[in-house]
KEKE-148489 format. One record per residue: z, x, y of N, C-alpha, C in turn; chain; residue in one letter; residue number from 1. Coordinates in steps of 0.02 Angstrom, whole numbers. Layout:
N
n.pz, n.px, n.py, ca.pz, ca.px, ca.py, c.pz, c.px, c.py, ch, aa, i
Z, X, Y, Z, X, Y, Z, X, Y, A, A, NUM
...
This chain:
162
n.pz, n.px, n.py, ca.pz, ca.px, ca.py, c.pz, c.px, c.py, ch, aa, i
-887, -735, -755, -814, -744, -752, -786, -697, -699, A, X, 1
-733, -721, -670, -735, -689, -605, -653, -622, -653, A, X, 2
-657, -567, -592, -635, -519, -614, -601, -475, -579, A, X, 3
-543, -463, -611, -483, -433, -561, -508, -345, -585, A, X, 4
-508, -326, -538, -510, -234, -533, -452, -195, -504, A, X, 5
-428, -161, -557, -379, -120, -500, -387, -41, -530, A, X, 6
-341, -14, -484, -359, 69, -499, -287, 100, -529, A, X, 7
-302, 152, -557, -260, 210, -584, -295, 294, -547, A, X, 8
-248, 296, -505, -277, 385, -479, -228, 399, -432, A, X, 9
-222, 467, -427, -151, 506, -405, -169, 467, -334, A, X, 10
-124, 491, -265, -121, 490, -208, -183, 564, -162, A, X, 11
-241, 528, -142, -288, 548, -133, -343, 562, -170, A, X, 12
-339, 529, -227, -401, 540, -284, -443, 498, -254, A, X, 13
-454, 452, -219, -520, 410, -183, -493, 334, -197, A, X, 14
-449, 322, -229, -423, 266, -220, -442, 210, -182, A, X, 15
-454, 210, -111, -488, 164, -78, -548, 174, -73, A, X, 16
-586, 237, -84, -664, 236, -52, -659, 202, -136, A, X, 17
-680, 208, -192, -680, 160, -245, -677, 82, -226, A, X, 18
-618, 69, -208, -605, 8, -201, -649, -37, -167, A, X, 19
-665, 8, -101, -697, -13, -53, -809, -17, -76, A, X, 20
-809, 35, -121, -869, 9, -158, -867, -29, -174, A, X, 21
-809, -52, -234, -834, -108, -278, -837, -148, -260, A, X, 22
-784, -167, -193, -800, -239, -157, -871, -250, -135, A, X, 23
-913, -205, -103, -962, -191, -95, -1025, -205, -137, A, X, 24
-1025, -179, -191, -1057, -173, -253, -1073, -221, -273, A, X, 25
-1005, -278, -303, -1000, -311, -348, -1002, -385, -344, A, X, 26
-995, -405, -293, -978, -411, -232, -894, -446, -268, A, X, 27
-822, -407, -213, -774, -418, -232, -733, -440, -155, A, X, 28
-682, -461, -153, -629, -452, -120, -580, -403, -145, A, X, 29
-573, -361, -70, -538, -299, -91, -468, -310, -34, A, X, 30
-405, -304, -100, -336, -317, -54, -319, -238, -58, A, X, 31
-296, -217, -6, -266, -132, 1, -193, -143, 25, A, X, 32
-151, -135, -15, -71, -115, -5, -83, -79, 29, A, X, 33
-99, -28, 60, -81, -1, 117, -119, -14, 171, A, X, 34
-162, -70, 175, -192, -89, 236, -139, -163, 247, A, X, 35
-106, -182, 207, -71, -236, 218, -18, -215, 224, A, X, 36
36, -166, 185, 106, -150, 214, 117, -117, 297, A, X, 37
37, -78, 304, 46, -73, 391, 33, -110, 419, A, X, 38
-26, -176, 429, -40, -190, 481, 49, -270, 468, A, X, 39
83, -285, 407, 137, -311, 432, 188, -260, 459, A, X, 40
184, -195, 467, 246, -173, 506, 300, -154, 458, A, X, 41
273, -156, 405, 333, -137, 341, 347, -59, 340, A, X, 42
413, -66, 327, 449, 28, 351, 420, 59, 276, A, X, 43
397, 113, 297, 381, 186, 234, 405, 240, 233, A, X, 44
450, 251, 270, 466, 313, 290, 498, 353, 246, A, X, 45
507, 319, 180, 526, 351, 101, 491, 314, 52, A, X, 46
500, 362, -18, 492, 315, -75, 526, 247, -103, A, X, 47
590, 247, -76, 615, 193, -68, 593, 116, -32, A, X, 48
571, 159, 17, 550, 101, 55, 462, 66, 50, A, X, 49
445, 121, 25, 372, 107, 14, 365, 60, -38, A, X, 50
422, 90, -95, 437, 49, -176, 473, -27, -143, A, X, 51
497, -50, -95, 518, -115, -70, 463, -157, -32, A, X, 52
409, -128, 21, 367, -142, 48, 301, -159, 19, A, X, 53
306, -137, -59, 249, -164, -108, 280, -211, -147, A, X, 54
315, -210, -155, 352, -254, -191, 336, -320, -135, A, X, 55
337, -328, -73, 319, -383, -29, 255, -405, -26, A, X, 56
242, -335, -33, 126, -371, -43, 144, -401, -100, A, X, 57
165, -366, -165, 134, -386, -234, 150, -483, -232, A, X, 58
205, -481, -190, 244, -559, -178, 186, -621, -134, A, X, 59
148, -577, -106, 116, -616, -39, 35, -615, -80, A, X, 60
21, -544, -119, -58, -529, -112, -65, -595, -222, A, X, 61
-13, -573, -243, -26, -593, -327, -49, -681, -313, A, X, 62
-19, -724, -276, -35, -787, -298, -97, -794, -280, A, X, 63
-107, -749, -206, -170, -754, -168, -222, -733, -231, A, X, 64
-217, -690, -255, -277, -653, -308, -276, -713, -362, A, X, 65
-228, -719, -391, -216, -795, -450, -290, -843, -398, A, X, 66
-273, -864, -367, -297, -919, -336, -398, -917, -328, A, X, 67
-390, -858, -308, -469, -822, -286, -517, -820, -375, A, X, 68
-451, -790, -391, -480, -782, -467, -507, -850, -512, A, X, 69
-456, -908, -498, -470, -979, -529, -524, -1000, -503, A, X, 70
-566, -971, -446, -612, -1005, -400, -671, -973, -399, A, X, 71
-669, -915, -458, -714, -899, -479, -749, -824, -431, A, X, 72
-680, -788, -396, -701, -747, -342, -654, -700, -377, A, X, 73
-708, -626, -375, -674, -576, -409, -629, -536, -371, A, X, 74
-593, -497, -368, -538, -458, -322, -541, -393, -339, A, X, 75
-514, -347, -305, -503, -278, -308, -458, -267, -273, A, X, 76
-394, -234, -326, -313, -215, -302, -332, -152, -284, A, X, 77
-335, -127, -225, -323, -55, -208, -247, -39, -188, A, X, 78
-213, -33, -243, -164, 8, -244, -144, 49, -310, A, X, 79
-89, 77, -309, -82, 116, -367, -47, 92, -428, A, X, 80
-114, 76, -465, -64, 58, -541, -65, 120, -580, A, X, 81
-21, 160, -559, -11, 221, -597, 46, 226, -644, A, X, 82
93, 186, -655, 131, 148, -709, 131, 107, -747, A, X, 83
160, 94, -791, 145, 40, -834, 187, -16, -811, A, X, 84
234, -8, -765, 257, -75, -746, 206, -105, -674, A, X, 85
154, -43, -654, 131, -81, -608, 73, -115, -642, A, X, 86
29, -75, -686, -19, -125, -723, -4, -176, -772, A, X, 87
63, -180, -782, 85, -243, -817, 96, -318, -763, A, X, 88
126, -284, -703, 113, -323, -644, 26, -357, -621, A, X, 89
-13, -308, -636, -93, -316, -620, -113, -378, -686, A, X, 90
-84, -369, -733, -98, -412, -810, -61, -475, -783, A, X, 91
-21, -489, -761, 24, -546, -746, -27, -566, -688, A, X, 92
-45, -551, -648, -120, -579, -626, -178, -600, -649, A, X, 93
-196, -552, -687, -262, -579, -728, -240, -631, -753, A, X, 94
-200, -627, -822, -186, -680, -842, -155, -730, -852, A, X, 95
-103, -754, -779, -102, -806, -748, -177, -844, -731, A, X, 96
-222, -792, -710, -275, -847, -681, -331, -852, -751, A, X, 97
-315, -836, -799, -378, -811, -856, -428, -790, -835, A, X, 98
-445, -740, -795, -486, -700, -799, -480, -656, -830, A, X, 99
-567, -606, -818, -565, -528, -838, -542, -478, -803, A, X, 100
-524, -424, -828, -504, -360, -803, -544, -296, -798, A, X, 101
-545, -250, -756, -564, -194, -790, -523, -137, -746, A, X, 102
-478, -97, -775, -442, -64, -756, -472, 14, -725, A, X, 103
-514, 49, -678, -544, 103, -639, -492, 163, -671, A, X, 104
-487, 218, -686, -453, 266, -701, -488, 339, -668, A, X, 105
-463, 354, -607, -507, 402, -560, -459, 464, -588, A, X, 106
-504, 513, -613, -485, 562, -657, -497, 635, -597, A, X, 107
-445, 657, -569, -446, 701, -512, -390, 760, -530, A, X, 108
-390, 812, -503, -352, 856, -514, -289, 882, -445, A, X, 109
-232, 893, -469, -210, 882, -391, -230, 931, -352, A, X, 110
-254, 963, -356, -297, 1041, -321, -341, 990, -281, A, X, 111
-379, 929, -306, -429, 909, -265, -396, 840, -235, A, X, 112
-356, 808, -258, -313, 758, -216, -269, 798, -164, A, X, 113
-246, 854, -158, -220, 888, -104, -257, 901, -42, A, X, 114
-317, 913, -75, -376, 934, -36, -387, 886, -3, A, X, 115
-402, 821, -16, -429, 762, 9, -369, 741, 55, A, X, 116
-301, 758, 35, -248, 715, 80, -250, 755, 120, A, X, 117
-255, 821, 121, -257, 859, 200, -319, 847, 250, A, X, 118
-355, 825, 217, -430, 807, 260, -408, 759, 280, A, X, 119
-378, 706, 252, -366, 628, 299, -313, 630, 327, A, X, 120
-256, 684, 318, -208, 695, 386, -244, 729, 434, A, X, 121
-303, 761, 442, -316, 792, 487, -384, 761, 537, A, X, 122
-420, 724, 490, -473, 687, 506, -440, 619, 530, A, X, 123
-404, 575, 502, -371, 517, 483, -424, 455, 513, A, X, 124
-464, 466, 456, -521, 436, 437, -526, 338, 450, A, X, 125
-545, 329, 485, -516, 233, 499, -543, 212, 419, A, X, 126
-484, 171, 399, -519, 107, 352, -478, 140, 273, A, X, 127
-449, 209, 291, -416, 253, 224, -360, 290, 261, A, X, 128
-345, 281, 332, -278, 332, 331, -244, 272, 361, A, X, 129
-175, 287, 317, -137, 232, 349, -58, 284, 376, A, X, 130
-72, 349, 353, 2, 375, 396, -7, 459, 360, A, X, 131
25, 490, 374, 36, 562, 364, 33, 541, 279, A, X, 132
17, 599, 246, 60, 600, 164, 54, 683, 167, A, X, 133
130, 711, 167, 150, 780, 141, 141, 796, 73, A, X, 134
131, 853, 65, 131, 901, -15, 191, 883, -31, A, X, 135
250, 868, -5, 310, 817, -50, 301, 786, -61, A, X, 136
285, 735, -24, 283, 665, -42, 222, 653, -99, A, X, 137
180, 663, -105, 109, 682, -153, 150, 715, -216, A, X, 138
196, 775, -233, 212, 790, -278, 263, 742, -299, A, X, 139
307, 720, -243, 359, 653, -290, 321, 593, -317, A, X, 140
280, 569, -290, 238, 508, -300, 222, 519, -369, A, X, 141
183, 583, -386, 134, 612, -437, 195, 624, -521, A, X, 142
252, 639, -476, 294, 634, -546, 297, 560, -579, A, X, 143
287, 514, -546, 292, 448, -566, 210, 429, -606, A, X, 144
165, 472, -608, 107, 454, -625, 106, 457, -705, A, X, 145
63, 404, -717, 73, 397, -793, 6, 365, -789, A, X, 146
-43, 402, -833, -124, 375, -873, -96, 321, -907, A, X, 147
-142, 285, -901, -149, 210, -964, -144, 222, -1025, A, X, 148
-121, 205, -1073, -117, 224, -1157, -164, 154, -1171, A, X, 149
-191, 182, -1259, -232, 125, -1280, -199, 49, -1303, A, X, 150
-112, 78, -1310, -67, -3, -1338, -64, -14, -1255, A, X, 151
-76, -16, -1205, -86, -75, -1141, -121, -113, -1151, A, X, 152
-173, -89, -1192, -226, -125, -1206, -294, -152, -1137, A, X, 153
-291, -110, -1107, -339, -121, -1052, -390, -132, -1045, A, X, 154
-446, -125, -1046, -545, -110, -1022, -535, -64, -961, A, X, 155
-567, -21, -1010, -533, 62, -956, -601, 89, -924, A, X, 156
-622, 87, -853, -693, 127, -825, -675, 197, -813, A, X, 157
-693, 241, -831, -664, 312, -800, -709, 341, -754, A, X, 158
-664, 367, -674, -708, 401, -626, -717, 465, -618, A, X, 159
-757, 500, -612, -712, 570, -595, -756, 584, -524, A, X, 160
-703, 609, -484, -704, 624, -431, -723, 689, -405, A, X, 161
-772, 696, -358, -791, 777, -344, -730, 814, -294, A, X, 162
């Protein structure tokens, strides 16, 4: 049965190198919100705008995944379902198309997601940097972060990250 994957992990917890395994692995199609809000040209230059510019993938990438999924081709959302309105959004995928799920939960500390976002502003690594991210922007993002509870009712993999 084919199978939608998406992730839960702060901003720099490995988020895409994950993603980019499992497509690998499993063998998946892997959609990256932030390889798609840049290469359309969509403005980020706040949380505002980043929160409008996903909102345009989720519009463009969800029927596409519905569709892949009915056809028996598994997917991998690399973006951040670090809310419950975004993994309720990820569920409205699955099960539009009746598939399975399994929700990734990359278990990182921000001591080591800081670490990692200063390495890819400074390295800016092809295939994972898609623009600067400041120790602001990482701490506003991170207030919005919320772990999965067991009434979501998910299939929860947990990662932990070095």
């Amino acid at each position: 049965m084919a199978t939608l994957h998406f992730i839960c992990g702060k901003a720099g917890a490995g988020k895409t190198t994950l993603a980019r395994e499992l497509g690998r692995t499993l063998p998946a199609v892997v959609m990256c919100e932030d390889e798609w809000i840049a290469t359309l040209g969509l403005e980020t230059r706040s949380l505002e705008d980043f929160v409008k510019a996903s909102s345009k993938w989720r519009s463009l990438v969800g029927p596409l995944a519905i569709q892949l999924l009915r056809l028996g081709v598994s997917v991998v959302f690399d973006f951040a379902g670090n809310t419950v309105k975004s993994r309720q959004w990820a569920r409205g995928v699955f099960e539009a198309a009746e598939a399975d799920h399994v929700l990734h939960v990359i278990e990182a500390t921000d001591a080591q997601c800081l670490a990692n976002i200063h390495r890819r502003n400074d390295e800016k690594p092809s295939g994972i940097y898609w623009g600067y991210v400041s120790d602001e922007t990482f701490h506003g993002v991170t207030a919005y972060f919320a772990l999965p509870q067991p009434e979501e009712g998910f299939r929860i993999v947990a990662h932990a990250r070095p």
